[in-house]
N, C-alpha and C positions, 0 to 999 in steps of 0.2 A: 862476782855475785853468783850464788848457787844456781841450779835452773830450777831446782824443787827443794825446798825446807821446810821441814817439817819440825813444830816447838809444843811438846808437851801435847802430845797427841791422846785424848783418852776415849775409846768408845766402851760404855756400858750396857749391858743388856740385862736390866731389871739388878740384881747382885752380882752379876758376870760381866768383869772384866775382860774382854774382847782385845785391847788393844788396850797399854796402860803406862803414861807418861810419857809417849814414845817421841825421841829427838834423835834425825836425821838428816844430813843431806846429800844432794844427787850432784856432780858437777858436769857441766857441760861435755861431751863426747864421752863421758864416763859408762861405764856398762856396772852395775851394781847387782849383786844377788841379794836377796833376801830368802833365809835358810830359817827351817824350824817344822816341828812335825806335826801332821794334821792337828787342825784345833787350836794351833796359835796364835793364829790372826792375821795371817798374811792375805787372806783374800778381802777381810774386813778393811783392810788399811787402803789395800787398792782402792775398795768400794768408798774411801769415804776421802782419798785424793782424787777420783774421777768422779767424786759427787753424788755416786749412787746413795751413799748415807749420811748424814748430817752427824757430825764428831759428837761427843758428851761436852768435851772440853779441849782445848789447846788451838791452833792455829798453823796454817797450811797457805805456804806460798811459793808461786809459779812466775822465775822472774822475777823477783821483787814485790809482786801485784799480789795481796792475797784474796786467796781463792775459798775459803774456807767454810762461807754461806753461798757460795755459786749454786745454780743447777747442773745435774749432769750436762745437758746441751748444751749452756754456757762453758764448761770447764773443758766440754771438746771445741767450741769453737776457737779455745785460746790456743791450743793442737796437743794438749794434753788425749792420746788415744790407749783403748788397750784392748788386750785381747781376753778371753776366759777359760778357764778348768774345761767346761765344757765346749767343745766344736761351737762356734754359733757362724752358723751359714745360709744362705739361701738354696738348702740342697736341692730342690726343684730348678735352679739355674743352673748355667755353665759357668765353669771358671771366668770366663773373662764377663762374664755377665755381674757375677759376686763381686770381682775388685772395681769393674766398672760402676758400679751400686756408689763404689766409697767413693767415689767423686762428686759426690750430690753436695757439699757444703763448697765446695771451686765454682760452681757456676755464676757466670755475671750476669745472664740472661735471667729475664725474672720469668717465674713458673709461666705466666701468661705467651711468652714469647716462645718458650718451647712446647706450650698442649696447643699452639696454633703454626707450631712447625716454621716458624721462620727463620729466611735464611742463613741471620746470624747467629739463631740457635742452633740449626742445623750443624751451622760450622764449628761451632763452640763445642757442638757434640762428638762429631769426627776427631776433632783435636784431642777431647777425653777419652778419647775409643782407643786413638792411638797412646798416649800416658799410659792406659792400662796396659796393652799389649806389650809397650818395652818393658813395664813392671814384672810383668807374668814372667817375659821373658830373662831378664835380668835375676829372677829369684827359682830360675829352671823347672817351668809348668808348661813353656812354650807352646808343648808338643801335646799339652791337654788342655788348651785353651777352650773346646768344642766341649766337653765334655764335663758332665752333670754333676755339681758337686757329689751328691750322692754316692754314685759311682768310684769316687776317686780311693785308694786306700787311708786308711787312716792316719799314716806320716804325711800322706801329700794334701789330707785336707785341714792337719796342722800349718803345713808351710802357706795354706790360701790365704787361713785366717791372718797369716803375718801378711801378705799380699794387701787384703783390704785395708788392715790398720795403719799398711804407708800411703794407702792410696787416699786418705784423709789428708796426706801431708804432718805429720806430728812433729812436735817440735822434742817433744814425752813419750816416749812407748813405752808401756804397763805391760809386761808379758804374768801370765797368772799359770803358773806351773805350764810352759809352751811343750814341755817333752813327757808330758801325762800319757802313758799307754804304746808309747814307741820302743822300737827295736832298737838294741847297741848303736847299729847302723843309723838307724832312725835319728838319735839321739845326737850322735855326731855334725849329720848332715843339719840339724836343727840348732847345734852351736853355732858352726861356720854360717847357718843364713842368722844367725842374731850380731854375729861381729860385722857382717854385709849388711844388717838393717841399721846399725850404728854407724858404718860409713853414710847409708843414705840419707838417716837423719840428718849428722853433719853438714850433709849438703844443701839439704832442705832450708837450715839454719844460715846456713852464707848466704843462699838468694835471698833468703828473707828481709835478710838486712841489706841488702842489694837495693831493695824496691826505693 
């Protein structure tokens, strides 16, 4: 079974076809491009498997389960995640502050246990603190974990945005043009952490089914 299929996908925007009959699917551990020049509709398609838009016509399934009238919240909490054309980060934070950010749907502690600080929240926290840090470290930020997205150059505050999006845990990673405005170099080192994000998914996906 696919992990995402897509049947007759159509989004229209008043006479504009956006996206039009479109049938696809993704397979498990599989890495997929989707290729075509501005204006195609490649960001329209993500927005409308991550939920941000509601299709014209056709139907969209995750797993078997479809997903097709979900909310966005909804379609992240099944670990459908992705990232955007644009940087979106908490530039005001630090690195490990941002990926630690993506760990807010992992919590078993309910909001009340952690704004009154106890101590199983506490611990639950540390334990998330550390998940980020081996992440950071594992996708080589290590060494700017203290420091302010802002600050970071522009290839490394690409590779964050991939940071946060495993720190959701996905079962899906959406990447939306990840190598927008990078160097040769850039570009490369943003390959090799998308075949490293695809091992992690994997992994994510064995424990899952572990549980």
């Amino acid at each position: 079974m696919p992990v995402l299929e897509i049947k007759n996908i159509t989004k229209r925007f008043g006479g504009l076809y956006a996206v039009n009959d479109l049938d696809f699917h993704v397979e498990e551990s599989e890495i997929l491009g989707l290729i075509g020049p501005n204006g195609a509709g490649k960001t329209t398609l993500f927005n409308l498997i991550s939920g941000f838009l509601p299709p014209t016509s056709g139907h969209i399934f995750f797993n078997g389960l479809e997903i097709t009238s979900l909310r966005a919240h909804e379609i992240a909490r099944l670990g459908i995640t992705r990232t955007f054309q644009a940087t979106n980060l908490f530039l005001e934070l630090s690195v490990l502050e941002n990926v630690f950010s993506g760990f807010h749907m992992s919590y078993r502690t309910g909001v009340w246990r952690r704004l009154l600080r106890i101590p199983s929240a506490l611990k639950e926290e540390d334990h998330l603190r550390e998940k980020a840090m081996a992440l950071i470290d594992f996708m080589g930020l290590k060494r700017f974990h203290e420091e302010l997205a802002e600050n970071l150059p522009h290839g490394h505050q690409r590779v964050l945005s991939v940071c946060v999006a495993l720190s959701t845990n996905p079962k899906l990673l959406l990447m939306d043009e990840p190598v927008t405005g990078m160097n040769p170099s850039e570009t490369q080192t943003m390959i090799e952490l998308i075949a490293i994000a695809n091992i992690v998914i994997t992994l994510i996906l064995l424990l899952w089914r572990e549980r």
